[in-house]
VONU-701552 format. One record per residue (C-alpha): z, y, x; residue number from 1. Coordinates in steps of 0.25 Angstrom, whole numbers, plus 5000, padded with zeros to 4 digits. Layout:
BEGIN
{{Z Y X} NUM}
...
end
This chain:
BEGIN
{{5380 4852 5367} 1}
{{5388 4864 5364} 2}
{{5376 4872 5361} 3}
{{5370 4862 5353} 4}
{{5381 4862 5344} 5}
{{5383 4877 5342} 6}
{{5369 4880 5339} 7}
{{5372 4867 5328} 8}
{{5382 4877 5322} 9}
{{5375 4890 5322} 10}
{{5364 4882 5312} 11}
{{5368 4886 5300} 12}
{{5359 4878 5288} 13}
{{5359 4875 5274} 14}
{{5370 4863 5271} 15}
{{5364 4853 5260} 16}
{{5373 4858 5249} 17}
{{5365 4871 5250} 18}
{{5354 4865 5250} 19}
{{5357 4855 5236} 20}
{{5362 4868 5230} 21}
{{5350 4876 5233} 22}
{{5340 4863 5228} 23}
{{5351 4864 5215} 24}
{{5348 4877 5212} 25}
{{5332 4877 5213} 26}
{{5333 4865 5205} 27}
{{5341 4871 5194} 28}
{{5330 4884 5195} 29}
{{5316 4874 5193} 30}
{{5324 4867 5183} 31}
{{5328 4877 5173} 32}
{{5313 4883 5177} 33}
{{5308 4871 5172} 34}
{{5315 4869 5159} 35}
{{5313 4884 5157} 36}
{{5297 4882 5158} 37}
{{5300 4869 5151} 38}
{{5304 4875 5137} 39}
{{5295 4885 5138} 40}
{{5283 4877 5140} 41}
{{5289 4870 5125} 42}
{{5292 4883 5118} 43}
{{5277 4888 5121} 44}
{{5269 4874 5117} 45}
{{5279 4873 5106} 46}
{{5274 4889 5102} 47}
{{5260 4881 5105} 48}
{{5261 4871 5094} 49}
{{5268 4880 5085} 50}
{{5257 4890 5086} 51}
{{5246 4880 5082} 52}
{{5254 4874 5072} 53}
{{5254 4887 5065} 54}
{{5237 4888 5066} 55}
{{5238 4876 5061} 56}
{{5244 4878 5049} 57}
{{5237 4890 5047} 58}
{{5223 4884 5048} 59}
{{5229 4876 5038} 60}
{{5231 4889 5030} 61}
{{5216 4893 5032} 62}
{{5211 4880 5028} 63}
{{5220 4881 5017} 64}
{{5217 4894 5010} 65}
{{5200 4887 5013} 66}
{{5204 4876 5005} 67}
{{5212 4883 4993} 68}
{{5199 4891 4994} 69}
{{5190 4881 4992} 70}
{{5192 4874 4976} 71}
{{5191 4859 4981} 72}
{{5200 4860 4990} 73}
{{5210 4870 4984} 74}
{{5211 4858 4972} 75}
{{5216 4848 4984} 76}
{{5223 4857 4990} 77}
{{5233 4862 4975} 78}
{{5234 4847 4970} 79}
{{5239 4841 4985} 80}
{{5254 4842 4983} 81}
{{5255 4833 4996} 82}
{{5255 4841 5009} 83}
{{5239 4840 5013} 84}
{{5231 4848 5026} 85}
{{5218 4856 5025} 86}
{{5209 4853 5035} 87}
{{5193 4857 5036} 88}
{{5184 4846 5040} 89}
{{5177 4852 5053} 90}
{{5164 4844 5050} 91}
{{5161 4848 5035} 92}
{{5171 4859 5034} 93}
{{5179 4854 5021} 94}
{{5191 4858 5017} 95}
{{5200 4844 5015} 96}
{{5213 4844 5012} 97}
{{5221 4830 5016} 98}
{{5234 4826 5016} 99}
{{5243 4828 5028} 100}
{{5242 4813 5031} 101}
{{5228 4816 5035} 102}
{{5223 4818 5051} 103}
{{5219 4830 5046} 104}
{{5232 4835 5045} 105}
{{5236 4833 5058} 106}
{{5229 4840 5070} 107}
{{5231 4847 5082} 108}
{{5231 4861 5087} 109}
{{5217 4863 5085} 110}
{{5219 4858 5070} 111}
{{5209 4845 5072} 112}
{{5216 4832 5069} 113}
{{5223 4824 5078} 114}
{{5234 4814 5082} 115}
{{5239 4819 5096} 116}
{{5249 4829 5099} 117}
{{5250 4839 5096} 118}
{{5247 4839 5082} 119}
{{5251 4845 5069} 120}
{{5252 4840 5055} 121}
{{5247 4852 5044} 122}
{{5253 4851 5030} 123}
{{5250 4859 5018} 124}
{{5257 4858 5005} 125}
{{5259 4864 4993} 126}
{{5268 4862 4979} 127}
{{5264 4862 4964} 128}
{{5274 4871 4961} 129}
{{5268 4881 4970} 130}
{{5254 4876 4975} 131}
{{5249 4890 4981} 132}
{{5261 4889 4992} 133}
{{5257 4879 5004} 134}
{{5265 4875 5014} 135}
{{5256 4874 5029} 136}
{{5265 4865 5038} 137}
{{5260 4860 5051} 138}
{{5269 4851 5058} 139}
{{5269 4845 5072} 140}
{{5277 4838 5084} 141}
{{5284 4849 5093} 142}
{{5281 4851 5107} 143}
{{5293 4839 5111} 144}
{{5287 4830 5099} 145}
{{5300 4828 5095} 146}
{{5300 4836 5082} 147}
{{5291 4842 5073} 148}
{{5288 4858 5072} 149}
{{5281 4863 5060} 150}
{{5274 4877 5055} 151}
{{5274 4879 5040} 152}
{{5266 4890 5032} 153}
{{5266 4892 5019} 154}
{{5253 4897 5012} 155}
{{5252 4903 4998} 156}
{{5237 4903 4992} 157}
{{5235 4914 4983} 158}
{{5222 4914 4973} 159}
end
């Protein structure tokens, strides 16, 4: 038994608190990795919506300098002191101008109506006191849908 026992003695092998503190600190590497890939996972989609927000709003432009263009809709468009949304029916292509209470006003990254996230709620406005100015704002649920983001342009029409 002698033997047995001194071979026993010569092992030498991880104890368990080496092997905890080597588990603790692999933990705390994948973790922080995590939270690191995590936020910017957020910052890019949130850059995303940002980006589509602002083609958003300037198709809104577009449609806007369309509609001020055209005499019908440019009568609409100067005695609207209510914040209103220009959108082109894709079936006639008509230029309607609605209030932002419509469906029309709220639509997704391609611009087409929708209810489901994400969407985006266009708004345009003007004052008496200066009806050439508009304001362009498209508002939406961030990336966490706990509060809103906004892009706003503002837009002078000269003729």
């Amino acid at each position: 038994m002698g033997r047995l026992t001194q071979y026993f003695k010569q092992q030498r092998g991880d104890t368990i608190v080496e092997v905890l503190i080597s588990i603790t600190v692999v933990s705390l590497i994948l973790g922080s990795a995590y939270v690191t890939t995590n936020k910017s996972l957020q910052s890019t989609r949130s850059a995303q919506e940002r980006s589509n927000a602002l083609k958003l709003a300037e198709s809104q432009v577009e449609q806007l300098k369309g509609a001020v263009a055209n005499s019908a809709t440019a009568a609409t468009i100067y005695s609207t002191f209510t914040p209103f949304c220009i959108y082109t029916n894709p079936a006639t292509g008509v230029i309607n101008v609605v209030p932002t209470s419509n469906a029309n006003c709220t639509v997704n990254t391609g611009g087409t109506p929708t209810t489901t996230e994400p969407k985006f709620n266009m708004s345009v406005t003007h004052n008496s006191a200066s009806p050439n100015d508009f304001v362009i704002k498209n508002t939406w649920y961030n990336i966490n849908g706990k509060s809103t983001d906004q892009v706003t342009i503002r837009y002078r029409v000269y003729q």
